[in-house]
mmCIF entry with sequence, helices, sheets and N, C-alpha, C, O atoms, coordinates in Angstrom:
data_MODEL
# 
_entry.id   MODEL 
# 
_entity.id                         1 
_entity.type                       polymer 
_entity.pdbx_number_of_molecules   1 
# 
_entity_poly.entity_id                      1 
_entity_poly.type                           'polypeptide(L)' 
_entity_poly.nstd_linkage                   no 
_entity_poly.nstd_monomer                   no 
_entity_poly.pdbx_seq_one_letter_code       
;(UNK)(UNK)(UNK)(UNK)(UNK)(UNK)(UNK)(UNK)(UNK)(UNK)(UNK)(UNK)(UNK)(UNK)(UNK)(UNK)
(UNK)(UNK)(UNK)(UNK)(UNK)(UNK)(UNK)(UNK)(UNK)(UNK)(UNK)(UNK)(UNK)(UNK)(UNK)(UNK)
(UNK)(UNK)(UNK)(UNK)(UNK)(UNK)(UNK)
;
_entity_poly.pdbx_seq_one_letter_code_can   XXXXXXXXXXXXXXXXXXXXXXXXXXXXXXXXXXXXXXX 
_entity_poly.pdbx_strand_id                 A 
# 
loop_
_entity_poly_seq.entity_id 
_entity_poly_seq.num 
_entity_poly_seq.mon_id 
_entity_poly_seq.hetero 
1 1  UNK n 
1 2  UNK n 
1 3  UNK n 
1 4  UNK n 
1 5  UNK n 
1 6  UNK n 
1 7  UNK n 
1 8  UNK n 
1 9  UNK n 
1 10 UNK n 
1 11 UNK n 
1 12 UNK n 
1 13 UNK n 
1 14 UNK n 
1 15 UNK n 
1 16 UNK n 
1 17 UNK n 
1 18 UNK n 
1 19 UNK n 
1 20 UNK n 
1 21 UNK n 
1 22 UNK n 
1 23 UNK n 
1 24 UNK n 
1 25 UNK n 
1 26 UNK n 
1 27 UNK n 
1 28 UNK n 
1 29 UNK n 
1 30 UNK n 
1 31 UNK n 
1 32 UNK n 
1 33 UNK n 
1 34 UNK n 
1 35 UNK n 
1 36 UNK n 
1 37 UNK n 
1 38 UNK n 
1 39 UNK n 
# 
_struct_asym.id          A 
_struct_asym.entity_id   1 
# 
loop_
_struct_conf.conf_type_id 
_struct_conf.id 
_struct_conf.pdbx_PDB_helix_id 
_struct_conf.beg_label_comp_id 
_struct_conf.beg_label_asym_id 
_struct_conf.beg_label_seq_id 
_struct_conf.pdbx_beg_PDB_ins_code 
_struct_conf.end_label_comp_id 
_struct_conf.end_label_asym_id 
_struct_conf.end_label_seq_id 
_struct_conf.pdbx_end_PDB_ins_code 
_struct_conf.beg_auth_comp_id 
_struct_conf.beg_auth_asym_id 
_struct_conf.beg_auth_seq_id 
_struct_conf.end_auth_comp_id 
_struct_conf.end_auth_asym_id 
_struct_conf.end_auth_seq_id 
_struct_conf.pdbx_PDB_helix_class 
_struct_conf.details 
_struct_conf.pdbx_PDB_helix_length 
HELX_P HELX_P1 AA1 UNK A 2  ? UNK A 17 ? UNK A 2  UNK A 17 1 ? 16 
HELX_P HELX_P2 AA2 UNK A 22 ? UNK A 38 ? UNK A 22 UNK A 38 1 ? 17 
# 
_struct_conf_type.id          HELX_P 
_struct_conf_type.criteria    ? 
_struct_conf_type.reference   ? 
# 
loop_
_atom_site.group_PDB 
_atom_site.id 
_atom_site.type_symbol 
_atom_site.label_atom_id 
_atom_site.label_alt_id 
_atom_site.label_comp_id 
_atom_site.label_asym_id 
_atom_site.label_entity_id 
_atom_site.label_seq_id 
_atom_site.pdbx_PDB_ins_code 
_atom_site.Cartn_x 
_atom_site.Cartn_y 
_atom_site.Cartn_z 
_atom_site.occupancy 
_atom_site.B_iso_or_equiv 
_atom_site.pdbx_formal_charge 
_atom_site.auth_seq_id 
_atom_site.auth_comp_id 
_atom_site.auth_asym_id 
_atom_site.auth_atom_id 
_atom_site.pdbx_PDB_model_num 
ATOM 1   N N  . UNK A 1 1  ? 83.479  88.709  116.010 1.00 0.00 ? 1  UNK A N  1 
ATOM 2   C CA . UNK A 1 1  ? 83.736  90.049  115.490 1.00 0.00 ? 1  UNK A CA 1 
ATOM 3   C C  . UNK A 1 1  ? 83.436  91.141  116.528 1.00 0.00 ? 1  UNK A C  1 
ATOM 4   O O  . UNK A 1 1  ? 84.181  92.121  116.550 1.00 0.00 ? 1  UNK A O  1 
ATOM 5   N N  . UNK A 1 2  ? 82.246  91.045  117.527 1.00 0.00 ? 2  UNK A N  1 
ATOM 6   C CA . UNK A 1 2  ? 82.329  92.191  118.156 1.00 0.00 ? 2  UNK A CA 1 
ATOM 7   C C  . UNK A 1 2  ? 83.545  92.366  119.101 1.00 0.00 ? 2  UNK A C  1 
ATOM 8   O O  . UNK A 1 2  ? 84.086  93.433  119.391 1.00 0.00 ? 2  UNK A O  1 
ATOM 9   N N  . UNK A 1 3  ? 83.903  91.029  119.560 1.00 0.00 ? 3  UNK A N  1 
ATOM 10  C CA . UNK A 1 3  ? 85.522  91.144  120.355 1.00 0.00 ? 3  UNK A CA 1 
ATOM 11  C C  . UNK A 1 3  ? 85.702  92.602  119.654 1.00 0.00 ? 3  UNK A C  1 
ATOM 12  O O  . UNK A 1 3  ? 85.528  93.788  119.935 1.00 0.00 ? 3  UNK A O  1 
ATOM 13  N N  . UNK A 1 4  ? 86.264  91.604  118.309 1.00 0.00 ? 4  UNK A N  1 
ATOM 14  C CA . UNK A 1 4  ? 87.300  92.904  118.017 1.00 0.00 ? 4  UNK A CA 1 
ATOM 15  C C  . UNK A 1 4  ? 87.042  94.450  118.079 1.00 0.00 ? 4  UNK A C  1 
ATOM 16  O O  . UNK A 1 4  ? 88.075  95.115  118.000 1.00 0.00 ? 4  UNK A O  1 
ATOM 17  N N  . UNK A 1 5  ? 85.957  95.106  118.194 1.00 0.00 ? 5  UNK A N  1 
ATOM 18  C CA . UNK A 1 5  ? 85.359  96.094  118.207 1.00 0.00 ? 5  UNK A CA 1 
ATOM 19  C C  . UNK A 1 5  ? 85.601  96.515  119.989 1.00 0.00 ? 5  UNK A C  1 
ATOM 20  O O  . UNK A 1 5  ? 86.077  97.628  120.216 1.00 0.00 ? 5  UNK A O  1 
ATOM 21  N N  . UNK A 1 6  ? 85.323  95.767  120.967 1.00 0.00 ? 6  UNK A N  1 
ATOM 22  C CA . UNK A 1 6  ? 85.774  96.175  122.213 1.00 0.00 ? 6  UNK A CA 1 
ATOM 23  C C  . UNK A 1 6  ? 87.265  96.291  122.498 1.00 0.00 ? 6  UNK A C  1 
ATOM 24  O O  . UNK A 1 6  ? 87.729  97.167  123.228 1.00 0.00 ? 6  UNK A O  1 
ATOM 25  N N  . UNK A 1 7  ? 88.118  95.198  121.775 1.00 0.00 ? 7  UNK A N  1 
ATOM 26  C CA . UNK A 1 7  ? 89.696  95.248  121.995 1.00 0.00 ? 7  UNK A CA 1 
ATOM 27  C C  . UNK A 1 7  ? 89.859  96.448  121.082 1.00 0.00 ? 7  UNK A C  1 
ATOM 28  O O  . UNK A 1 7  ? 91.024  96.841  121.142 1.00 0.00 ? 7  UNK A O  1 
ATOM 29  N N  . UNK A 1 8  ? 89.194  97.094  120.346 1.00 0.00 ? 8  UNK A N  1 
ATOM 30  C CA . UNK A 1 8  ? 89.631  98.221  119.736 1.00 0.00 ? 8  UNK A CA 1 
ATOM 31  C C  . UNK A 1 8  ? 89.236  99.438  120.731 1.00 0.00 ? 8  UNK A C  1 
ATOM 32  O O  . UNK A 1 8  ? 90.074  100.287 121.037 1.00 0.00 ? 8  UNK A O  1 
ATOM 33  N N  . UNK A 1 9  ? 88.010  99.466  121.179 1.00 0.00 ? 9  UNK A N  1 
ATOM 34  C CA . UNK A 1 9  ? 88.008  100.213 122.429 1.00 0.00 ? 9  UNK A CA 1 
ATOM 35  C C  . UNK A 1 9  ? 88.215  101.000 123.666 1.00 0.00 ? 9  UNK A C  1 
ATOM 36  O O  . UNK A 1 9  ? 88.106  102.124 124.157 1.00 0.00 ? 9  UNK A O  1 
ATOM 37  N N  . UNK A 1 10 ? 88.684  99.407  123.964 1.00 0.00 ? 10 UNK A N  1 
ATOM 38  C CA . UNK A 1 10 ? 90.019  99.483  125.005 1.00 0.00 ? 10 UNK A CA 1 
ATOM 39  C C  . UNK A 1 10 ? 91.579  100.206 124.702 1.00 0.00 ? 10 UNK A C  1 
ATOM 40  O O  . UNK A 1 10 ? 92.332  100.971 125.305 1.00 0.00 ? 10 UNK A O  1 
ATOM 41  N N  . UNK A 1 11 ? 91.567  99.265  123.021 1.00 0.00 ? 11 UNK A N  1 
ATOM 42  C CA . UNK A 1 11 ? 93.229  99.712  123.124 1.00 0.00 ? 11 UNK A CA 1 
ATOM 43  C C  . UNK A 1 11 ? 93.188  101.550 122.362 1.00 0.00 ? 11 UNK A C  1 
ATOM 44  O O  . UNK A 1 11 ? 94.235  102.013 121.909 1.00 0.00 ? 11 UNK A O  1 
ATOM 45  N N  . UNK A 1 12 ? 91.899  102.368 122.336 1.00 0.00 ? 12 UNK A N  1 
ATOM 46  C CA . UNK A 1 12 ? 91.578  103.748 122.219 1.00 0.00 ? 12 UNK A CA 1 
ATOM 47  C C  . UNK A 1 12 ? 92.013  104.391 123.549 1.00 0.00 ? 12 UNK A C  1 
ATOM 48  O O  . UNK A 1 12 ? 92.852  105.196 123.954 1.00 0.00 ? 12 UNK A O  1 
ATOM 49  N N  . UNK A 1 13 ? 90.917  103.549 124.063 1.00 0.00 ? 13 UNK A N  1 
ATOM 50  C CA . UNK A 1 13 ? 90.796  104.244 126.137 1.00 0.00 ? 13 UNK A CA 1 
ATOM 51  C C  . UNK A 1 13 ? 92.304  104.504 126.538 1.00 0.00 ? 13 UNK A C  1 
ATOM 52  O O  . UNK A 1 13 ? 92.491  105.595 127.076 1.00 0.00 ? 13 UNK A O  1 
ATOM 53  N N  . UNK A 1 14 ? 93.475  103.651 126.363 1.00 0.00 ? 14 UNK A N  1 
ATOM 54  C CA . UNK A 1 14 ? 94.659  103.133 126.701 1.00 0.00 ? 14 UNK A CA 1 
ATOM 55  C C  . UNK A 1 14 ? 95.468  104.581 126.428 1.00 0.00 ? 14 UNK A C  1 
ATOM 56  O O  . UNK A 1 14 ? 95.874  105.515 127.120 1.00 0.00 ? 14 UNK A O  1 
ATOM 57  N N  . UNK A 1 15 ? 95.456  104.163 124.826 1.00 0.00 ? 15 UNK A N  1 
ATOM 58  C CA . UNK A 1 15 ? 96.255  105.359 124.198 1.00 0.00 ? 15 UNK A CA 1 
ATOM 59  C C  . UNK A 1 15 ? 96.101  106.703 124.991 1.00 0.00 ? 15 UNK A C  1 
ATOM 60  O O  . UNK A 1 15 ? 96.893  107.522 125.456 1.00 0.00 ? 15 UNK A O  1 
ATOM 61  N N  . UNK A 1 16 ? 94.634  106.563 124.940 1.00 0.00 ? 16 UNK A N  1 
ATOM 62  C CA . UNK A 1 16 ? 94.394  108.147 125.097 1.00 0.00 ? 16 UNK A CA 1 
ATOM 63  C C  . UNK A 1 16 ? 94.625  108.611 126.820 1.00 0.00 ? 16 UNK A C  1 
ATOM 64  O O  . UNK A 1 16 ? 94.796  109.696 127.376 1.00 0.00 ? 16 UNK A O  1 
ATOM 65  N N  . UNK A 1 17 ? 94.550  107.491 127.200 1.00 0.00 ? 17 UNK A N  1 
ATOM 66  C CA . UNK A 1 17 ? 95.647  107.508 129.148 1.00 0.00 ? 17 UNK A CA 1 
ATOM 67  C C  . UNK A 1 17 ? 96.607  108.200 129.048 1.00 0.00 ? 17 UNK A C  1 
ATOM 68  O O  . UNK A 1 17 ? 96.793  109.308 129.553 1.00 0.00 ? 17 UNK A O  1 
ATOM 69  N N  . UNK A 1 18 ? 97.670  107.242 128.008 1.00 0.00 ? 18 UNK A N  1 
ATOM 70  C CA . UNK A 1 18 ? 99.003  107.632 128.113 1.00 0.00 ? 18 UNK A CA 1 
ATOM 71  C C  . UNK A 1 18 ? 99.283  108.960 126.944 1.00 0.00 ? 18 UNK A C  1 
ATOM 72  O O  . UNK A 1 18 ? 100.412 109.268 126.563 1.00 0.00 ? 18 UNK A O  1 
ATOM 73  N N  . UNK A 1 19 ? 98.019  109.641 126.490 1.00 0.00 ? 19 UNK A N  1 
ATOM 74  C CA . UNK A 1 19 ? 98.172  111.067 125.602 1.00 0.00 ? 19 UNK A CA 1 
ATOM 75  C C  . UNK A 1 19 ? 99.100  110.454 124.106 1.00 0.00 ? 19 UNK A C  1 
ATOM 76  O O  . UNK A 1 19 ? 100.032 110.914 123.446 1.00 0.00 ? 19 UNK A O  1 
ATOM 77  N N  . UNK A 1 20 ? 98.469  109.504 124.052 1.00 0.00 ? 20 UNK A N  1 
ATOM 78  C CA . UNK A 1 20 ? 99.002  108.995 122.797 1.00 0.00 ? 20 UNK A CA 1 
ATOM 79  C C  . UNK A 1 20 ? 98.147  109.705 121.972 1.00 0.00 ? 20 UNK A C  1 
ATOM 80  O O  . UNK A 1 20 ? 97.123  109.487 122.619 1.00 0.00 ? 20 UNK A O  1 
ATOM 81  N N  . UNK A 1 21 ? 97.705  110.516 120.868 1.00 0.00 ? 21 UNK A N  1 
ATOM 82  C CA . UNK A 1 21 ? 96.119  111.142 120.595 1.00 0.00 ? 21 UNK A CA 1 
ATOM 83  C C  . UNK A 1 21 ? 96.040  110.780 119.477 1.00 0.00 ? 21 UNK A C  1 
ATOM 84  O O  . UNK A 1 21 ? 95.007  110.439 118.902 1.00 0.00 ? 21 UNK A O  1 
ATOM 85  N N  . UNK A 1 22 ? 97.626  110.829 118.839 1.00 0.00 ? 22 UNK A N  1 
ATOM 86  C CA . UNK A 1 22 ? 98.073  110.489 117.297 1.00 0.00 ? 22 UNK A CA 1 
ATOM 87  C C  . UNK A 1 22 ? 97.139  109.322 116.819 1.00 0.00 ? 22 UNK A C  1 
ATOM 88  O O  . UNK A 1 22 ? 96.192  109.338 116.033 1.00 0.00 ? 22 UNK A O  1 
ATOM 89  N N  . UNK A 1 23 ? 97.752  108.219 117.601 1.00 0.00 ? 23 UNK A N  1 
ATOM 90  C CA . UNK A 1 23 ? 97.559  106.868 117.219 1.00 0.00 ? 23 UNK A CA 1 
ATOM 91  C C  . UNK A 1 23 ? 96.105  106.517 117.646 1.00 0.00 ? 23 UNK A C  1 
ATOM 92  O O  . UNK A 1 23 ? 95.371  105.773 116.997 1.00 0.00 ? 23 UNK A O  1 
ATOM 93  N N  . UNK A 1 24 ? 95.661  107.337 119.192 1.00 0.00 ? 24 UNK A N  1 
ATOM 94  C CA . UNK A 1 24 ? 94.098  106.613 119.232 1.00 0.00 ? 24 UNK A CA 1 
ATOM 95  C C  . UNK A 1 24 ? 93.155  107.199 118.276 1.00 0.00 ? 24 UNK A C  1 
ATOM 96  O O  . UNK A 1 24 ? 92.031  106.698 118.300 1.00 0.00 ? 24 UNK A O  1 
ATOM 97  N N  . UNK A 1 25 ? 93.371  108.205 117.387 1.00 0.00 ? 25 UNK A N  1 
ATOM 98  C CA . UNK A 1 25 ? 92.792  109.016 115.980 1.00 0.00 ? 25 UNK A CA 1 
ATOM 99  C C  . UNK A 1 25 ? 93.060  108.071 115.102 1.00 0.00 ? 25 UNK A C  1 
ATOM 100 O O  . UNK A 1 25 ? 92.070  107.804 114.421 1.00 0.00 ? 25 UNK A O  1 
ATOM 101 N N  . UNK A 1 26 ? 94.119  107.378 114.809 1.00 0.00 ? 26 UNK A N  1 
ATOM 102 C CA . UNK A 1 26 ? 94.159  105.962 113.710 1.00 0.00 ? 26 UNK A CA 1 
ATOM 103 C C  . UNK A 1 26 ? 92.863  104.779 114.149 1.00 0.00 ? 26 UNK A C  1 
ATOM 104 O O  . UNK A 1 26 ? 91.776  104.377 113.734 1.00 0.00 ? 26 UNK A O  1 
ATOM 105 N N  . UNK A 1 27 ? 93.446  104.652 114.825 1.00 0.00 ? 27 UNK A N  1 
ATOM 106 C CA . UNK A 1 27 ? 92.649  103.649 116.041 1.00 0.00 ? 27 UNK A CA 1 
ATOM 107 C C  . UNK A 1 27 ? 90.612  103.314 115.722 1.00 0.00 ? 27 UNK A C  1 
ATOM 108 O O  . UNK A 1 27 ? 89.845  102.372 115.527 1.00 0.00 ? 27 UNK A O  1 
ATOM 109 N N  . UNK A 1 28 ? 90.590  104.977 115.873 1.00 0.00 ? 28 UNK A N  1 
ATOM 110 C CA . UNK A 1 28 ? 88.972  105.389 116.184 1.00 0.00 ? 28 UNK A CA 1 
ATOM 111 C C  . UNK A 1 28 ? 88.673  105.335 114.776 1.00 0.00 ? 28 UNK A C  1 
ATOM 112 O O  . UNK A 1 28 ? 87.613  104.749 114.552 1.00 0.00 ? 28 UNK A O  1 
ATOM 113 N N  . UNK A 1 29 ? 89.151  105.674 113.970 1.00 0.00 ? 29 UNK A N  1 
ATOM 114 C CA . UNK A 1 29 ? 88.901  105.838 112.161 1.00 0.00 ? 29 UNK A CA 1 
ATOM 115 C C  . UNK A 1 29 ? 88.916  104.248 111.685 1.00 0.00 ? 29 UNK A C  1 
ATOM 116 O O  . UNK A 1 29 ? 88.115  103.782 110.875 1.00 0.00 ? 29 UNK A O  1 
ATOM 117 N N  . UNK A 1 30 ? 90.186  103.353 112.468 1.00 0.00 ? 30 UNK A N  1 
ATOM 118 C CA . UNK A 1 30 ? 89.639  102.082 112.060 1.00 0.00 ? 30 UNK A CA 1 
ATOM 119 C C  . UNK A 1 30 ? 88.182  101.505 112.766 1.00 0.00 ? 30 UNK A C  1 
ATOM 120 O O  . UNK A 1 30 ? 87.237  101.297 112.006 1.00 0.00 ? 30 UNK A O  1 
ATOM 121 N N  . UNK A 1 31 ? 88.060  101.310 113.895 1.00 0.00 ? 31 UNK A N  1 
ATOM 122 C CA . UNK A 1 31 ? 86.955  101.138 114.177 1.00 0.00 ? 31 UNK A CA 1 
ATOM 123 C C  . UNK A 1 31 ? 85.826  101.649 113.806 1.00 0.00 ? 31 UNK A C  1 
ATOM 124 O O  . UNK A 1 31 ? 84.836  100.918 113.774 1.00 0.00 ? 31 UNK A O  1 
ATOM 125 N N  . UNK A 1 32 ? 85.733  103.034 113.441 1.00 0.00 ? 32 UNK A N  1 
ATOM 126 C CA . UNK A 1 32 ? 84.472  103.476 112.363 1.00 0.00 ? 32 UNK A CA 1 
ATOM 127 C C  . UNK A 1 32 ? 84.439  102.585 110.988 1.00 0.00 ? 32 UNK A C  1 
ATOM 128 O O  . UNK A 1 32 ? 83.329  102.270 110.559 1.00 0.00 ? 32 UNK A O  1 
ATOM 129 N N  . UNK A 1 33 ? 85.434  102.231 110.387 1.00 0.00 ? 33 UNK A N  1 
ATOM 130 C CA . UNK A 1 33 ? 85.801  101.714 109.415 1.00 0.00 ? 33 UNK A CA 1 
ATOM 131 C C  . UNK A 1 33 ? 85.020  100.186 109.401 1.00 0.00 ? 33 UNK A C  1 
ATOM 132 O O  . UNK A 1 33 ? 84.202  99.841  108.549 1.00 0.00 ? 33 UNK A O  1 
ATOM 133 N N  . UNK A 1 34 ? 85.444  99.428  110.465 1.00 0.00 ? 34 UNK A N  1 
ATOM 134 C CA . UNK A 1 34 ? 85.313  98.385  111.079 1.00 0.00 ? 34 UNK A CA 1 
ATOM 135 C C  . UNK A 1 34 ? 83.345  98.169  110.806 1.00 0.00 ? 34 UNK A C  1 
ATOM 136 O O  . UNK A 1 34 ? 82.715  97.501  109.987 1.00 0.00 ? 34 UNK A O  1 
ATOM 137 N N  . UNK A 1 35 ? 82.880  99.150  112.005 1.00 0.00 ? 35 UNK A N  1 
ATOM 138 C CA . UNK A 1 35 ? 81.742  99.326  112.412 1.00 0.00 ? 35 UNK A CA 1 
ATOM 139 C C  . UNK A 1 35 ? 80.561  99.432  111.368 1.00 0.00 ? 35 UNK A C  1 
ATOM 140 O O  . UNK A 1 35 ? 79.421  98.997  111.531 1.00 0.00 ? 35 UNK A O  1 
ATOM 141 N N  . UNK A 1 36 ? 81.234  100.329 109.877 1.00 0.00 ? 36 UNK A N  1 
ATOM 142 C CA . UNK A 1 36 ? 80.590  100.377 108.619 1.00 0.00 ? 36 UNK A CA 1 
ATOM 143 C C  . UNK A 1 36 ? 80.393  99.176  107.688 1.00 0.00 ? 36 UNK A C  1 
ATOM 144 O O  . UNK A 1 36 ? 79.399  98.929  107.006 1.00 0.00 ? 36 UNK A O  1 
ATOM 145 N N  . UNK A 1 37 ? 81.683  98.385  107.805 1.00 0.00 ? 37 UNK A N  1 
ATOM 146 C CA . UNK A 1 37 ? 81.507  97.070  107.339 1.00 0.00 ? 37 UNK A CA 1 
ATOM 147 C C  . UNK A 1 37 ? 80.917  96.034  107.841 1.00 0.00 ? 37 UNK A C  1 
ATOM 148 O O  . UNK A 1 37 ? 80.651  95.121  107.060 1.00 0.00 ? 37 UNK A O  1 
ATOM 149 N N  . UNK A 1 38 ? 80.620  95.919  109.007 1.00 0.00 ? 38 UNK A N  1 
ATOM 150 C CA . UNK A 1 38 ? 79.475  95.033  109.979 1.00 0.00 ? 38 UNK A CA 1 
ATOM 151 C C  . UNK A 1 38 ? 78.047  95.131  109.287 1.00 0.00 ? 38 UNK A C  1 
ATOM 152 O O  . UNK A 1 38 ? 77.228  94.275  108.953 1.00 0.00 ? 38 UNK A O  1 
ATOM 153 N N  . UNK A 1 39 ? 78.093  97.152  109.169 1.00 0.00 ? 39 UNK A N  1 
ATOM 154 C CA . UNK A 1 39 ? 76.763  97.439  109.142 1.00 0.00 ? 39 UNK A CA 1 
ATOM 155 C C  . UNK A 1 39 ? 75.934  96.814  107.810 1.00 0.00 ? 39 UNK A C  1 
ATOM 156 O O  . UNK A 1 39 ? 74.726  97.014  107.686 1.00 0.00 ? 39 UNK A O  1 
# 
């Protein structure tokens, strides 16, 4: 499970390279999402 929490990371960092902002804002809300259900 933490994989998935770094491949979510990464594929934030990525987006937000290429000014994607839309999608790395989906992105970051799942991983909060993610991060709450671990907790």
């Amino acid at each position: 499970m933490p994989n998935l929490i770094e491949e979510y990371k990464l594929t934030i960092k990525k987006l937000t390279e290429f000014e994607n902002f839309t999608i790395a804002k989906d992105y970051e809300q799942k991983l909060q999402i993610l991060k709450n259900t671990l907790n």
